[in-house]
Backbone as a ProteinNet text record, in pm:
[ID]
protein_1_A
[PRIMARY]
XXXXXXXXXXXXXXXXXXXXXXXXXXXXXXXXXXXXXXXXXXXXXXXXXXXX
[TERTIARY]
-3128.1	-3010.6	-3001.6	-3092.9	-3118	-3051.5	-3073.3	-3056	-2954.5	-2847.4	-2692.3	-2652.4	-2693.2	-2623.8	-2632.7	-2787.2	-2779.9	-2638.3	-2652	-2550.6	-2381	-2346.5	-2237.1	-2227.7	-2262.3	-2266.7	-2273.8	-2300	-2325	-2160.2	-2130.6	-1982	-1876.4	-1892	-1793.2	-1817.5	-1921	-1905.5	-1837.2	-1921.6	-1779.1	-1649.5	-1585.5	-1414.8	-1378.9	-1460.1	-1371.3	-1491.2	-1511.3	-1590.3	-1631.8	-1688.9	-1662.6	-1605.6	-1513.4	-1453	-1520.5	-1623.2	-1707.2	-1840.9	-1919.1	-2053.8	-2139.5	-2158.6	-2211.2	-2367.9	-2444	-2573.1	-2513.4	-2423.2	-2376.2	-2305.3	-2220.3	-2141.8	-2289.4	-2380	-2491.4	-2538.3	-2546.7	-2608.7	-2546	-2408.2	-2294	-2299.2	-2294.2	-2331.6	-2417.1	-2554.4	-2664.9	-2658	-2593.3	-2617.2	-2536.2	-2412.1	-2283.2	-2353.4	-2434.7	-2512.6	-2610.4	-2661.3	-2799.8	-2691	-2584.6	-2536.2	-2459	-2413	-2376.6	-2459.1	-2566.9	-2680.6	-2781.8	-2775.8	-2864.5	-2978.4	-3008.9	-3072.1	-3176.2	-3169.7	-3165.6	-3100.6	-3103.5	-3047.8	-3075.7	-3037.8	-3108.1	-2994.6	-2865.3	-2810.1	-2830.1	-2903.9	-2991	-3089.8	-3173.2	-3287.2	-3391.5	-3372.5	-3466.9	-3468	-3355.3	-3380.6	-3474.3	-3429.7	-3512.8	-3684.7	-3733.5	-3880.7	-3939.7	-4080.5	-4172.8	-4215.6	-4179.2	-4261.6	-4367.9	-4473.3	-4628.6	-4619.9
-5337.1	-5277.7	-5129.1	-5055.8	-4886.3	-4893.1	-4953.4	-4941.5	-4960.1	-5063.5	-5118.4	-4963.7	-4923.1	-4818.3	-4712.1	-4659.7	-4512.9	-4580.2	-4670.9	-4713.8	-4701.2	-4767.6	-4740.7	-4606.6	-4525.9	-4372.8	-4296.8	-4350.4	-4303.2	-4295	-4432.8	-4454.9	-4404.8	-4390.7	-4324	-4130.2	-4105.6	-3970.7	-3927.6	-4053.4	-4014.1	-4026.1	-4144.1	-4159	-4018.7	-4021.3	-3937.4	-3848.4	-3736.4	-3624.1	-3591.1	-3516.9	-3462.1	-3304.8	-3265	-3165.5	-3062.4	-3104.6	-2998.4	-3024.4	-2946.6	-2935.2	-2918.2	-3041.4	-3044.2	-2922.5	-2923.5	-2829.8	-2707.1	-2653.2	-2548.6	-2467	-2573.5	-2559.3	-2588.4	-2591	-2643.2	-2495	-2445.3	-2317.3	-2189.9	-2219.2	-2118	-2108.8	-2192.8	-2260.4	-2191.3	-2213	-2147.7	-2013.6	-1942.4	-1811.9	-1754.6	-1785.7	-1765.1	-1775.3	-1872.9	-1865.1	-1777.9	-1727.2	-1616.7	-1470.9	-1463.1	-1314.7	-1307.2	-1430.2	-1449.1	-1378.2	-1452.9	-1490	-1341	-1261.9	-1124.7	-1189	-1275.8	-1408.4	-1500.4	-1472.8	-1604.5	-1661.5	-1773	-1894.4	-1932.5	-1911.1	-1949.2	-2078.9	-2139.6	-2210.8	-2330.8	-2379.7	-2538.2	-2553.9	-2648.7	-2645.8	-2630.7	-2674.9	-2679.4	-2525.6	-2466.3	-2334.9	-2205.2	-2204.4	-2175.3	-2162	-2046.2	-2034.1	-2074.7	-2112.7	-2197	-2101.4	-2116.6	-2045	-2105.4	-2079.8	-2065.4	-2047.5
3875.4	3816.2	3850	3857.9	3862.4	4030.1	4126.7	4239.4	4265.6	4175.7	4200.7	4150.7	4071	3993.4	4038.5	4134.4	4228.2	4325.9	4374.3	4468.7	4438.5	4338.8	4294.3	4230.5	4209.2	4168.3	4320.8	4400.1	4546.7	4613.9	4594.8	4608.2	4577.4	4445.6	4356.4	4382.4	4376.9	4491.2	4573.7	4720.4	4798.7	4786.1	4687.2	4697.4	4550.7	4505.1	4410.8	4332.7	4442.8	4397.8	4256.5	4177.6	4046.7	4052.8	4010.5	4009.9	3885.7	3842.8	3796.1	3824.5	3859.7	3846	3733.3	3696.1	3590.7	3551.6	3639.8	3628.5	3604.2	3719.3	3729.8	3570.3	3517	3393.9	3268.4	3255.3	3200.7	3194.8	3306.8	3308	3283.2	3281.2	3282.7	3119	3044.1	2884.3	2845.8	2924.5	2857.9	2870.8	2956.1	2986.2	2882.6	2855.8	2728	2612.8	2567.4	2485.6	2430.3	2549.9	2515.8	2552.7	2572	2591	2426.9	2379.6	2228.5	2119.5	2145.8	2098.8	2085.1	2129.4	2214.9	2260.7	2333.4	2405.2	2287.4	2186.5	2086.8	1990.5	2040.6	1950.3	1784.5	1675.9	1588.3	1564.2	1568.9	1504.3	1483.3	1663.4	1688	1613.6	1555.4	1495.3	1658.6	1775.9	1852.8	1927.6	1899.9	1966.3	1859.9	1715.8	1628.7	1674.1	1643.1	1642.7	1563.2	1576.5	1485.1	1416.9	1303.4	1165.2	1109.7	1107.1	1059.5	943.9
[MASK]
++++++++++++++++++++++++++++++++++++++++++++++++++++

């Protein structure tokens, strides 16, 4: 099944590109985030620091 599916995801590439870059917009996110932020996050529970 994993192999029909790299395949058909292969396909669908070439006929009809993605018009966003997903990593790219991932990172564009994170960076908006930490300039928000003064580069930390407290609002996520996983970005939050571990308190002892």
């Amino acid at each position: 099944m994993d192999t029909l599916h790299r395949e058909l995801e292969g396909l669908i590439g070439e006929l009809a590109p993605s018009f966003i870059d997903l990593e790219q917009l991932e990172r564009l996110v994170t960076e908006d985030d930490l300039l928000a932020f003064d580069g930390e996050c407290t609002i996520h529970d996983g970005c939050r620091p571990i308190q002892f």
